[in-house]
Each structure stands twice: as structure tokens, then as C-alpha cells.
N, C-alpha and C positions, 0 to 999 in steps of 0.2 A: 504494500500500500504506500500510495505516495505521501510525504510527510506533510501538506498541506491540508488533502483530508484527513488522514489519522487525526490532527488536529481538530480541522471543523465537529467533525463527527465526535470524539470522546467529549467537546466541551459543552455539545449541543445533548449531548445523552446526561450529563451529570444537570446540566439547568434542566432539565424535563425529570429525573430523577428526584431534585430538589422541588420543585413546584409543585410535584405530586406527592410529596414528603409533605407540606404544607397544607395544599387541597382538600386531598384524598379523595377524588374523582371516583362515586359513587360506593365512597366509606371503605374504598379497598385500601388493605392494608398498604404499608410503606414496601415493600418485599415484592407486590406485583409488579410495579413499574423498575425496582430496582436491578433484580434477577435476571430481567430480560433483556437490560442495560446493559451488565455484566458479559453478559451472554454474546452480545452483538460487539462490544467491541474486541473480546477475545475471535469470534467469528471471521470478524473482519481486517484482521490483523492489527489494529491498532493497538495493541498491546501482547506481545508476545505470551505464551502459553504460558513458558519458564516465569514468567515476572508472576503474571496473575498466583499461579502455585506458588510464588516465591511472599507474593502478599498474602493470600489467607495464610501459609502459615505461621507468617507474623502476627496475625490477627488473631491467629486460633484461638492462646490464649487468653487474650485480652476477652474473647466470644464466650469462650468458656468462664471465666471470674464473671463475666456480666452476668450467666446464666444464673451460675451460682448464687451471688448474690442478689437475684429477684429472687429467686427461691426462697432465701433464707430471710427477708423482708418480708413476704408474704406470710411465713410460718409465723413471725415474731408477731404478725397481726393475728394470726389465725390465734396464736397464745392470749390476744389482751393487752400485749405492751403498746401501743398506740392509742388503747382506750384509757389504759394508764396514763397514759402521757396527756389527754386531754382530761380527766381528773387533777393532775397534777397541776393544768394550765389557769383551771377553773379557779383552783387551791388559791395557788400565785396571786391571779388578777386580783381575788377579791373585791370583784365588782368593779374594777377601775379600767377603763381600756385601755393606757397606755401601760401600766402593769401589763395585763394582759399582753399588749407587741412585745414586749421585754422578756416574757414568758416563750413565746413564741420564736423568738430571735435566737433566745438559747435552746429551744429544743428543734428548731429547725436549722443551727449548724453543727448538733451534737448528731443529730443524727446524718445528715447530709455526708460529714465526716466519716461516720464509720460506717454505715449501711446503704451510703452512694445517695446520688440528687434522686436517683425514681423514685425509692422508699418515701423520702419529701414530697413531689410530685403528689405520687398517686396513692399511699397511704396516709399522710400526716396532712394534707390540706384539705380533705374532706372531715378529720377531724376536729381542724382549725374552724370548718363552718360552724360544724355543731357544737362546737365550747362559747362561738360569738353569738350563735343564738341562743345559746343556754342564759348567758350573761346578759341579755340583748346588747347589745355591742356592735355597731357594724361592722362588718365582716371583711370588708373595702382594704385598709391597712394588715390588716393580718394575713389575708390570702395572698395580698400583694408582695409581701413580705415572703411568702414560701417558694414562689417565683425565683422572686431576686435569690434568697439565699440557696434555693438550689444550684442558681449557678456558680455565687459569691464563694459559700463558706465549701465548697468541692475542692478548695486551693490545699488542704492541710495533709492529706496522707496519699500518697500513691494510691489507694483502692477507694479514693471519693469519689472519682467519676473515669469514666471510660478514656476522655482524654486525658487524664493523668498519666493513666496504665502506661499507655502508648509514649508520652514525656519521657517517665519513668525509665522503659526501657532504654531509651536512650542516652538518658543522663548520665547511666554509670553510678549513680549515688544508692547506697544502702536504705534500704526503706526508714530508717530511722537518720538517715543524714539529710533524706528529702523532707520527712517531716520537720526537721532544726530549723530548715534554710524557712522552711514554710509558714511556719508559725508566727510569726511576727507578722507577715502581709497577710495571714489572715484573718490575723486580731484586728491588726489596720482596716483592713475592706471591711471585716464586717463592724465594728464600732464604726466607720463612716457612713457605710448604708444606713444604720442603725437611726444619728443623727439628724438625715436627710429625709429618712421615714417621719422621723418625731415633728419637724417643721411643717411637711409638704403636705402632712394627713394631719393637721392640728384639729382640724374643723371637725373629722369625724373621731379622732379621740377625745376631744373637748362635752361631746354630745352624750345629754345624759343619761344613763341606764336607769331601769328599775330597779328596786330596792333588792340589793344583795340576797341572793338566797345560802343556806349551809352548803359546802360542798361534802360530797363524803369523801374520805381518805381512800388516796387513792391503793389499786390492792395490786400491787408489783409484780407481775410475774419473774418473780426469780432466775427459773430455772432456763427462761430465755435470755433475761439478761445477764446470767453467767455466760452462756452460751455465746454469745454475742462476743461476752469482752474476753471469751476463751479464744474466739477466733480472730479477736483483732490482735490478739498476743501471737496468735499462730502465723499472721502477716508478718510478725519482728523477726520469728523463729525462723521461719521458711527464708526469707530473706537474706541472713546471716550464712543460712548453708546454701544460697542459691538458688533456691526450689521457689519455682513460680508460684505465685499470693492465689492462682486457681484453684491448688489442691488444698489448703488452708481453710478456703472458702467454702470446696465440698463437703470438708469434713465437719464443718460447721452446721452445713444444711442437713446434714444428712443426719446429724446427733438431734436435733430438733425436728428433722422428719419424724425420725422412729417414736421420739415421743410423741409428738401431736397426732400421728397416722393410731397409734395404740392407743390413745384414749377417744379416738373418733370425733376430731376435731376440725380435721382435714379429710379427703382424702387424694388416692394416686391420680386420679381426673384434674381434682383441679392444683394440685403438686405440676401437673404437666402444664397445664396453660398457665402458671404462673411463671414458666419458663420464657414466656414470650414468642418461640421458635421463629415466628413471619420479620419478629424486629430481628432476633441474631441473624437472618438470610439478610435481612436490610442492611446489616452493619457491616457484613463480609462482602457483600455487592457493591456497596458504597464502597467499599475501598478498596476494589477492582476498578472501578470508571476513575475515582482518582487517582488513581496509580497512572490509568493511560493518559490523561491529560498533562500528569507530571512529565511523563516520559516523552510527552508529543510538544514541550516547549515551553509550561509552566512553573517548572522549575528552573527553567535558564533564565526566563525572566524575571523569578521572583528572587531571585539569588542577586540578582543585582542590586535589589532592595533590603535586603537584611542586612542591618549593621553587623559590622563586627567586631567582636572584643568583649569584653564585659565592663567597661567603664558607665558611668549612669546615665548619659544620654544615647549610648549603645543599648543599653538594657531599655530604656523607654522608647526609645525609635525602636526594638522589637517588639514589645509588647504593643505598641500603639498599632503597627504593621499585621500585629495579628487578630486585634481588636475588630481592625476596618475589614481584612481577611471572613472573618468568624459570619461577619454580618453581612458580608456577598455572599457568601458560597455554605455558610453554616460550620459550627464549629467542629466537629469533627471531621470534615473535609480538610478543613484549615489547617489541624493542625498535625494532619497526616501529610500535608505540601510543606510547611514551614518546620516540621520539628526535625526532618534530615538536613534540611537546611544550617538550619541554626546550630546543629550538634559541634559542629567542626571548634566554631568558638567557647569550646565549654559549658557545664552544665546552668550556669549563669544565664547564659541565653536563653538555654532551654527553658527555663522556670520561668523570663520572662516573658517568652510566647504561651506558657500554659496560664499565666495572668489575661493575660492578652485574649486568650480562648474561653476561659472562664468567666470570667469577669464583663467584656464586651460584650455579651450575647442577652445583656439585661438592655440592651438598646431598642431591638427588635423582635418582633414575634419571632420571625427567622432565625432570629441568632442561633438557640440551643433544640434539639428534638425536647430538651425537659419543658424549654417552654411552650413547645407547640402541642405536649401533653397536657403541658397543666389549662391550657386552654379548652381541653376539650372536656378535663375533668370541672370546671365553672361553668360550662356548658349544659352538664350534668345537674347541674346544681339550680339550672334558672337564671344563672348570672352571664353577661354581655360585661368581656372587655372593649374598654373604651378604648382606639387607637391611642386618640390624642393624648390621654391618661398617660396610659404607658408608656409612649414616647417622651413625653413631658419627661416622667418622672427617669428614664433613662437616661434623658439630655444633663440630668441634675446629679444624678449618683455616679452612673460609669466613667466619665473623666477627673469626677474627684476620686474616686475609690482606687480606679485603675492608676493614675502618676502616686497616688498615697501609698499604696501597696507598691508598687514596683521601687521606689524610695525604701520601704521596710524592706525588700529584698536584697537592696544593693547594702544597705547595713547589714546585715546577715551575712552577708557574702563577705563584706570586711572584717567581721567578728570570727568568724567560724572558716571560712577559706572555703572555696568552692570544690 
């Protein structure tokens, strides 16, 4: 194939992939349009055999920890721990709604952190409803809030979000040297967001509630939140000896399968469709069509664009680079083009495009798939976001949070050495 089409054709397959990623022309899943995508531009030569096979099985694992870890979110709901957690929230606010975000700010980046942005997304914002209707509270600031911090507080552990994984790999850094360097930008971003929420949403936490009702204490399930912080130990473990954060995460799922499957709480039906299957075909398809766009002249061009170095306006011309990236083409496109890119200059860089990809995608509906989930789950709900809302409030959080945080990274990197 000549290299002119190989181009037209993979770039023109990845925007109808994404569009339909967005749409979802006639509710079909992300996986129809993707697959076939996949399909065509291996067919057609624009991306050799070898590479495609050379991509999934870089992917593999990153598909498989995804897997795992819906699974293991779904069981910890199927347990109560999310019901708990909106007892706990009810606890907290004590009738007040800004309590209440504050409430919500810390359980939507405790968990975002260790059970990934979907767990946020699609267990814990349907709970965030019912804790604001329990308190009457409008609902407006706090849902918005599980949005933003699914993508915000993803910054802190290599298994917060998918495009971590992918980072991670590349960085070379030990899972507990990626979370060092992390932790400050993402105390930073989220105490900014945080901020920005308190101001922007004043009117609707300002507005009065009904008279406080008891809440009951909330009843913890234990045996999953052992389970839980067994397995985020088993990320540190696995890590030290090498062994991809995948199998750490199976055995997580699987020790909380057998019990919830044994007391008939669950069962192996819906164990399987919490697997997702059509999205992990979506995520390995995706990143066949960007593989050939890379290969067909997107990465020469984009290479031109990536600072280098790790000094701080290197690190923030990356992160800014992959911000704008995140929000053309969606964030883990992005940062499956920019984070080979960026690797050559150290892991510095790296972390600054995983800002850049996390962080930027609170701009646009586009930005993250977590956002274009949490859209459909307030759709669920009766609720219409507001473009202009949203964007507003993008224009106001993602350039202060994003130079804020990538500032706490480049300290990081001076403290502690990349």
C-alpha cells in the first residue's frame, strides 16, 4: 500500500472509531465499529501483521488488569462496600452540602486510586445520587465532582487507570517509585479541583436542605475491604519481583469471587458481564488503528512536538501537548502516540504526558471513555448535562490543576530523582 493512503485510510478509521465511541449509532456497543476498524486496516496493509500482534501483546496485559479489576469492583459492590460508603457520606455531611463534596472528594479519589476511575464512574456516582437525595442536596456539584475526579485523582498508583498501566510500562519506575513521584501532583490537582468546585457550585451548596435526618452507622464490609487493600499490597509485591499488577488483581477477584459466589450474592452470569468483554475488544482494537496511524506519519510529526528533557517548561510543554492530544483524538489514543515518544527523555516526561492525559480530559465530553460513561450513567438517572456547564467548568479547573500538578511533579523529581 502506498504511504499516502495507508495514511488517509488509518486516520479516517480511528475519527469514525472515535465518533462512534461517543455516539453509539443505534446503542451498539464501542467494539462494533472498533473491530472492524482493526480489521480493515490490518487487511489493507496499513499496518503490518507483525506490529498489530506486536500491539495486542502489549496490551494484553494492560486488557487483562482492566478485566480484573471490573470484576473485583463489581464484587466489592455486590459485598455493600459502596453502600457503605454512601452511609459513611450521609454520616460526614451531616446535612450540610459542602460537607457533603468534601465527603465525596475523599471517597471518590480513595477509590479512583485503588479500584480505577470505572469503579467511580459507574458504581460510586449512582450512589453519590442517592446520598444527595437522601440529604436533599442537589446532586449538580457532587456528580460533577465524580466526573472530574475520575479522571483527576487516576494520577497516584500505576493501576488507577488504564492509561497509567500503559505510562507505567514505560517509565521503568517500580510501582512504589511511581506512586512517590505521584503523590504530591495528586494532592495538588485534587485540593485544586476541590477549590474550584467550592467557588463555581457556591449557589447550589449554599441552598438549603431539610432538617437533618439520623444517619445509621454505617456496616463495613470487612472482608472486602481486607480484600481490597490485600490486593493493593499484592500491586507492591508483584512489582518488586517483576510480575505484572494482572495477576495480583486476579487473585484479588477471585478470593472475593468464591466468597460472594458461596453465599449467593452474585452469580457466574453476571461475574461475566461485569467483565465488560465488547469494551476489552474496544481497547485492543483501539490500539491497532492507532498503532497504524502512528506508523503511517503520526508519530514523525508528533515527535517534532515533544519537548525534551525534563526541565519545567519541558515537562509542561509535555503535559500541555498531551492535554490538547487527549481532547482531539481521546485519551487513551493519546497516550498510546505520545508515551513512546516521550520515553527516550526519561520517566519525567513520561508522568508529564500521563498528567496531560488525565487531567485534560475534564475539558471535554470527549476527553476520557470514563467520561462518556459517566454521561450515560446521569442519563440513567433523569439528568441532562449541560454542554456549557461543563465546559465552563473545564475552562476553570484543567489549566489551573494541570501547570499546578505538573509544578508538584517537577518538585518530586528534584526531591527524589527520576
Amino acid at each position: 500500500m502506498n504511504t499516502p493512503f495507508a495514511e488517509a485510510l488509518s486516520a479516517v478509521l480511528l475519527v469514525v472509531v472515535l465518533v462512534c465511541a461517543v455516539v453509539r449509532p443505534f446503542r451498539l456497543p464501542e467494539a462494533a465499529v472498533a473491530v472492524p476498524a482493526a480489521v480493515t486496516v490490518i487487511a489493507a496493509g496499513a499496518i503490518p501483521l507483525a506490529h498489530a500482534r506486536e500491539e495486542a501483546a502489549r496490551l494484553g496485559p494492560v486488557v487483562g488488569f482492566l478485566a480484573a479489576v471490573l470484576v473485583l469492583a463489581r464484587l466489592c459492590a455486590d459485598e455493600g462496600l459502596f453502600e457503605a460508603c454512601g452511609a459513611w457520606m450521609a454520616r460526614a455531611a451531616a446535612g450540610r452540602p459542602r460537607r457533603l463534596l468534601a465527603a465525596v472528594f475523599v471517597l471518590a479519589s480513595a477509590i479512583t486510586a485503588v479500584l480505577s476511575l470505572d469503579a467511580t464512574v459507574v458504581l460510586l456516582t449512582p450512589v453519590v445520587f442517592a446520598t444527595a437525595a437522601r440529604l436533599g442536596a442537589r446532586a449538580r456539584p457532587h456528580v460533577y465532582a465524580c466526573a472530574h475526579l475520575s479522571n483527576t485523582a487516576s494520577l497516584l498508583l500505576p493501576v488507577s487507570n488504564l492509561t497509567n498501566l500503559l505510562a507505567f510500562t514505560a517509565s521503568g519506575l517500580s510501582f512504589t517509585r511511581f506512586a512517590a513521584l505521584m503523590v504530591l501532583p495528586w494532592l495538588v490537582a485534587i485540593g485544586t479541583e476541590y477549590v474550584v468546585f467550592r467557588r463555581y457550585f457556591a449557589a447550589d451548596l449554599d441552598a438549603e436542605t431539610p432538617a437533618e435526618s439520623a444517619a445509621e452507622a454505617p456496616d463495613v464490609p470487612m472482608f472486602a475491604l481486607v480484600t481490597v487493600v490485600c490486593t493493593l499490597a499484592g500491586f507492591v509485591v508483584a512489582s518488586a519481583f517483576g510480575i505484572e499488577p494482572v495477576w495480583a488483581a486476579t487473585a484479588g477477584a477471585l478470593v472475593l469471587a468464591a466468597r460472594t459466589l458461596t453465599r449467593r450474592r452474585t452469580t457466574v452470569r453476571a461475574l461475566l458481564g461485569s467483565l465488560s468483554l465488547p469494551f476489552l475488544a474496544f481497547v485492543l482494537a483501539l490500539g491497532i488503528v492507532v498503532r497504524a496511524v502512528v506508523d503511517n506519519g503520526l508519530a514523525d510529526a508528533l515527535g517534532r512536538l515533544v519537548p525534551d528533557g525534563s526541565s519545567l517548561p519541558a515537562l509542561l510543554g509535555a503535559a500541555a501537548l498531551a492535554a490538547v492530544l487527549a481532547n482531539v483524538i481521546n485519551n487513551l489514543p493519546a497516550v498510546l502516540v505520545l508515551v513512546p515518544l516521550a520515553a527516550p527523555a526519561g520517566s519525567g516526561a513520561v508522568l508529564a504526558v500521563l498528567l496531560g492525559v488525565n487531567i485534560g480530559p475534564n475539558l471535554t465530553y470527549a476527553g476520557s471513555l470514563a467520561t462518556l460513561l459517566w454521561r450515560r450513567i446521569l442519563h440513567a438517572h433523569d439528568t441532562d448535562v449541560v454542554l456549557k456547564d461543563f465546559t465552563r467548568l473545564g475552562l476553570l479547573t484543567v489549566p489551573a490543576t494541570l501547570s499546578l500538578s505538573v509544578v508538584a511533579l517537577w518538585g518530586s523529581l528534584q526531591l527524589l530523582g527520576g
